[in-house]
C-alpha positions in Angstrom: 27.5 16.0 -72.2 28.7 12.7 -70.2 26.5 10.1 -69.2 27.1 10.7 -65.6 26.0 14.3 -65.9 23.1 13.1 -67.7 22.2 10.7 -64.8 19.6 12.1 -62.4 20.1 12.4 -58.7 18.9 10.1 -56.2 16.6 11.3 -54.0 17.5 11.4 -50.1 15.7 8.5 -48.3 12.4 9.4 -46.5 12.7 9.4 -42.8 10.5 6.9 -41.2 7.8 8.0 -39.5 7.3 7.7 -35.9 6.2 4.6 -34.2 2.7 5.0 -32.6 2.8 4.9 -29.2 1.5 2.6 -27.2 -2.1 2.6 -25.5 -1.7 2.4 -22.3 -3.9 0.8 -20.1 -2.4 -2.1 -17.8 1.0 -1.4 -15.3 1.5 -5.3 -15.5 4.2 -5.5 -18.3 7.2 -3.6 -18.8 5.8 -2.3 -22.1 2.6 -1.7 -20.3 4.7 0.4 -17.8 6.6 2.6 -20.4 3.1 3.2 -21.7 2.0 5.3 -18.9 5.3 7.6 -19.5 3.6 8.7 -22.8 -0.1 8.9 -21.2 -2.2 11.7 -20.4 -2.3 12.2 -16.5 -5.9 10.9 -16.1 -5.0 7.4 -17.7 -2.7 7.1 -14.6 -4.5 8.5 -12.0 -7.5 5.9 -13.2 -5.2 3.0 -13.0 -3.3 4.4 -10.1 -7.1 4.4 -8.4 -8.4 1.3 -9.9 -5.1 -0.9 -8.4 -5.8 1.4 -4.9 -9.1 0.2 -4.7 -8.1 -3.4 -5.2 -5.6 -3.2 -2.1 -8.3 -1.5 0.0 -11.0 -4.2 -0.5 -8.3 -6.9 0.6 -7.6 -4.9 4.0 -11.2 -4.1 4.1 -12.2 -7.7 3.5 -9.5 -8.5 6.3 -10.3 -6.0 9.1 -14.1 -7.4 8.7 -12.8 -10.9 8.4 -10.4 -11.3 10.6 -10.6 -8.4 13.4 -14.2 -7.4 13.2 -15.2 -10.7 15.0 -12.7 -10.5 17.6 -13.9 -6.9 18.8 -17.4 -8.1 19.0 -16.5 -11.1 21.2 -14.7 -8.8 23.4 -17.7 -6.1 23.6 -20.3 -9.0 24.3 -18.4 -10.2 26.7 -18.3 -6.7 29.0 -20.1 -6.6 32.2 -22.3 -3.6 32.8 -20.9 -0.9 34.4 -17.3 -1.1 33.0 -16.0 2.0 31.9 -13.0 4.5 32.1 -12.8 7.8 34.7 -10.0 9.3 35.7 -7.6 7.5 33.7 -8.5 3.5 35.4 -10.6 1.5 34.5 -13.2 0.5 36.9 -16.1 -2.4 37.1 -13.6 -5.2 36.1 -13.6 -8.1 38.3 -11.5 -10.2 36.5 -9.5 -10.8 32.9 -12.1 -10.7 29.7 -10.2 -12.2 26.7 -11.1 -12.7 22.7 -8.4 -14.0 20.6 -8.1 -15.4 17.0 -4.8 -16.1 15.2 -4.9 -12.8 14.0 -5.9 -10.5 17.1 -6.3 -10.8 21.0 -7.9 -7.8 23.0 -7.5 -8.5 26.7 -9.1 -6.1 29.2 -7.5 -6.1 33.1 -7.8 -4.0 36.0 -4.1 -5.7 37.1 -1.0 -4.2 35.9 0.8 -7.6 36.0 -1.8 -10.2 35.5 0.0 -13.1 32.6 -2.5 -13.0 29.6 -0.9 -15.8 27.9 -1.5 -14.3 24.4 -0.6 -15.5 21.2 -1.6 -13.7 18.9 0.3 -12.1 15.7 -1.1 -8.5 17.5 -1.8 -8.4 21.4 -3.7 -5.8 22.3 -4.2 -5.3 26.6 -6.5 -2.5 28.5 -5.1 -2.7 31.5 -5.9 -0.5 34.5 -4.1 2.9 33.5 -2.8 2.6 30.2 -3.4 0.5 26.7 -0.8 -2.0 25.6 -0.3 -3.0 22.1 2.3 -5.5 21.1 2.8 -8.7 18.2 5.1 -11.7 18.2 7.9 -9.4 16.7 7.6 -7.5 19.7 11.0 -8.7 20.5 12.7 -7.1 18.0 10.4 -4.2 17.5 9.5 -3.3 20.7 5.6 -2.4 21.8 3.8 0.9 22.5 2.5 2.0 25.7 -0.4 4.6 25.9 -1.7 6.2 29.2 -5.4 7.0 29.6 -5.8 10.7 29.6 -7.3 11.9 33.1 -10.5 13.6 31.7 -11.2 10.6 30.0 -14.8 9.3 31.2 -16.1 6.3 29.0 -18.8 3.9 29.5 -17.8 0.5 28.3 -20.6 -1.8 29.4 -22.1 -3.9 26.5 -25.4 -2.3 26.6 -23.7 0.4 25.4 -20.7 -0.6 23.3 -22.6 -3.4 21.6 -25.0 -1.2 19.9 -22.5 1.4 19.0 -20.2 -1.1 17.5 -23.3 -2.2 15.3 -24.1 0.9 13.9 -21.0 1.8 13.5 -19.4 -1.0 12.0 -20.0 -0.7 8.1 -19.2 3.0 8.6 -15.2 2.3 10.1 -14.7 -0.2 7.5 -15.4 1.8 4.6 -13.1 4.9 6.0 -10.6 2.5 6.5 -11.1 1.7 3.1 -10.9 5.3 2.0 -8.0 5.9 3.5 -6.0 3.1 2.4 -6.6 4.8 -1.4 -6.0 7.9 -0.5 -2.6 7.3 1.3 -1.7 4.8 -1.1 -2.6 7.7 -3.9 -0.4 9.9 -1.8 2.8 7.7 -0.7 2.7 6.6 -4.9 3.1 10.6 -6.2 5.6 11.3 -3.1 8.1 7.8 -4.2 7.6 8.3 -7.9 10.1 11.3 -7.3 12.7 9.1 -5.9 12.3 6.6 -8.9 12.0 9.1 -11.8 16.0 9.7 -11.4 16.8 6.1 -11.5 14.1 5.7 -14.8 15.7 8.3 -16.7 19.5 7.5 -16.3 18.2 3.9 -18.0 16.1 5.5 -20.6 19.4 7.5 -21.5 21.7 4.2 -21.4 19.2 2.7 -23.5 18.4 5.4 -26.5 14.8 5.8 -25.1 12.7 9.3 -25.1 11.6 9.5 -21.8 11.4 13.3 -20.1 11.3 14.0 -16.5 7.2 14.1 -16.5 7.2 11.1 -18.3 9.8 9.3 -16.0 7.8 10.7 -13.5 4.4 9.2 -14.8 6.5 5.7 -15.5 7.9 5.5 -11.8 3.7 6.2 -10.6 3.0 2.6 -12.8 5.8 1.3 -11.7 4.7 1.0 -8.6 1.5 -0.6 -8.9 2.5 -4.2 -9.5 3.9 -4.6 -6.3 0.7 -3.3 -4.5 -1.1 -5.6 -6.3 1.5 -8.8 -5.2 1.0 -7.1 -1.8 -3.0 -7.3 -1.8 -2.8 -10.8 -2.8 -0.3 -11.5 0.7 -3.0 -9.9 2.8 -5.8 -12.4 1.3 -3.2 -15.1 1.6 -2.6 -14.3 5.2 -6.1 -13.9 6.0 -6.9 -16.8 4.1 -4.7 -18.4 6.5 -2.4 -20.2 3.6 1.2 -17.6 4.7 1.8 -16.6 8.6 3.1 -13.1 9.5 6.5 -13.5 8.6 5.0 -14.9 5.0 3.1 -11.4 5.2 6.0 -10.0 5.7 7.8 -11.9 2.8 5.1 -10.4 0.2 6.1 -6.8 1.7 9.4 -7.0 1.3 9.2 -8.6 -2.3 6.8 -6.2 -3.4 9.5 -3.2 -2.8 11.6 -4.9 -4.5 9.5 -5.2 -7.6 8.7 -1.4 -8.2 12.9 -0.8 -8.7 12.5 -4.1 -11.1 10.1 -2.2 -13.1 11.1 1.1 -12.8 15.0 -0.3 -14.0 13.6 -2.4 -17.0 10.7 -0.4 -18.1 12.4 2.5 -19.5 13.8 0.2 -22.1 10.9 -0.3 -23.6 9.8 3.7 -24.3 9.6 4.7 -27.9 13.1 5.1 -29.2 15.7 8.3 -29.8 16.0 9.4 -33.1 19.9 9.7 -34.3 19.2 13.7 -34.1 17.5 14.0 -30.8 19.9 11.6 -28.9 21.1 13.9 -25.8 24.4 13.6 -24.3 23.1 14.4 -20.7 19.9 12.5 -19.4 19.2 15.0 -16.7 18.8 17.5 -19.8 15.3 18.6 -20.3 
């Protein structure tokens, strides 16, 4: 017998075993991202509720910092026996302004009376309908309401004043509420749109990613930019950006969920050489 025969096979390499994914729990780095794609659903939903809470304490904190006051100026500064029957407003004798930077509520029985306002959102009562316009009012136009004829309010300050007290605290945390829960919302509906885009990179790149997971990875993607857009409502009612610097962080912070939902599909566990799929809309 040879030597060769007498030789003893080689044994086939081991296959390496698979990486451990990732923990996730921060939507703040692309790896952190790809995380989620791998997560259970309550992971997400708890940072997807966590980063909605964050942007509705900024635009609470702003509605009671910068709006709040302006509506109480207005209300103290109501003579008795305003009010609203009809669809006019009666017991005005004159114009009662209260304007800050951020707000101006004017209140006129005369359809064509010059408020002079400056503010980034005008808001007039005038005798038969409610005007509400900004600064961009000349490229977006303004909306026009008309008091509704069985309309009978009493807006004198004896009664508004106390009202607006009580109920104060209570609009600012449904406001609040209802920031989450259309952020919540809005997030699931877009996260449809993105997956598509998430999974054609995860196939480019050799990357497991299936459709729930690029659906889960398109949900985190999109929570970096609401948190870049929290911070450019306390900028702007911190007074350190204007409007159109508002309106800078907006636009940017679109722009941000495609960068995250492009890059961070790259960084999901790779494809073995035997489950690599031709076809990344192949489940």
């Amino acid at each position: 017998m040879s030597a060769e025969a007498e030789k003893p096979a080689t044994p086939p390499p081991e296959p390496e075993p698979p990486a451990a994914p990732r923990v996730a729990w921060q939507p703040l780095t692309f790896g952190g991202v790809a995380a989620f794609s791998q997560a259970p659903w309550r992971r997400l939903l708890l940072a997807q509720t966590l980063t909605a809470l964050l942007v509705a304490a900024s635009a609470v904190w702003f509605l009671a910092h910068c709006y709040a006051p302006v509506i109480t100026q207005e209300i103290q500064k109501m003579p008795e026996g305003a009010g609203l029957a009809g669809g006019q407003l009666a017991g005005l004798s004159g114009i009662e302004i209260s304007e800050s930077k951020f707000l101006s509520i004017a209140i006129t029985a005369a359809d064509d009376a010059d408020l002079d306002q400056s503010a980034d959102v005008q808001i007039v009562f005038r005798r038969d309908r409610l005007d509400i316009s900004s600064i961009l009012s000349s490229a977006l136009g303004s909306l026009e309401f008309d008091y509704s004829n069985q309309s009978a309010l009493d807006l004198s300050r004896s009664r508004l004043e106390p009202w607006w007290g009580a109920w104060r605290p209570v609009i600012l945390v449904a406001a609040g509420l209802a920031v989450v829960v259309w952020l919540l919302l809005v997030w699931a509906a877009l996260a449809w749109i993105y997956a598509p885009a998430a999974k054609l990179v995860a196939w480019f790149c050799d990357r497991q990613l299936s459709w729930p997971g690029a659906w889960r990875l398109a949900c985190a993607a999109l929570l970096p930019g609401a948190v870049l857009l929290a911070l450019g409502l306390v900028c702007y009612g911190g007074q350190m950006v204007d409007v159109f610097g508002l309106g800078y962080f907006g636009t940017v912070h679109l722009l941000v969920g495609w960068v995250y939902v492009l890059g961070a599909p790259a960084f999901a566990p790779r494809l073995s050489s035997a489950k690599k799929i031709c076809n990344p809309f192949h489940r």
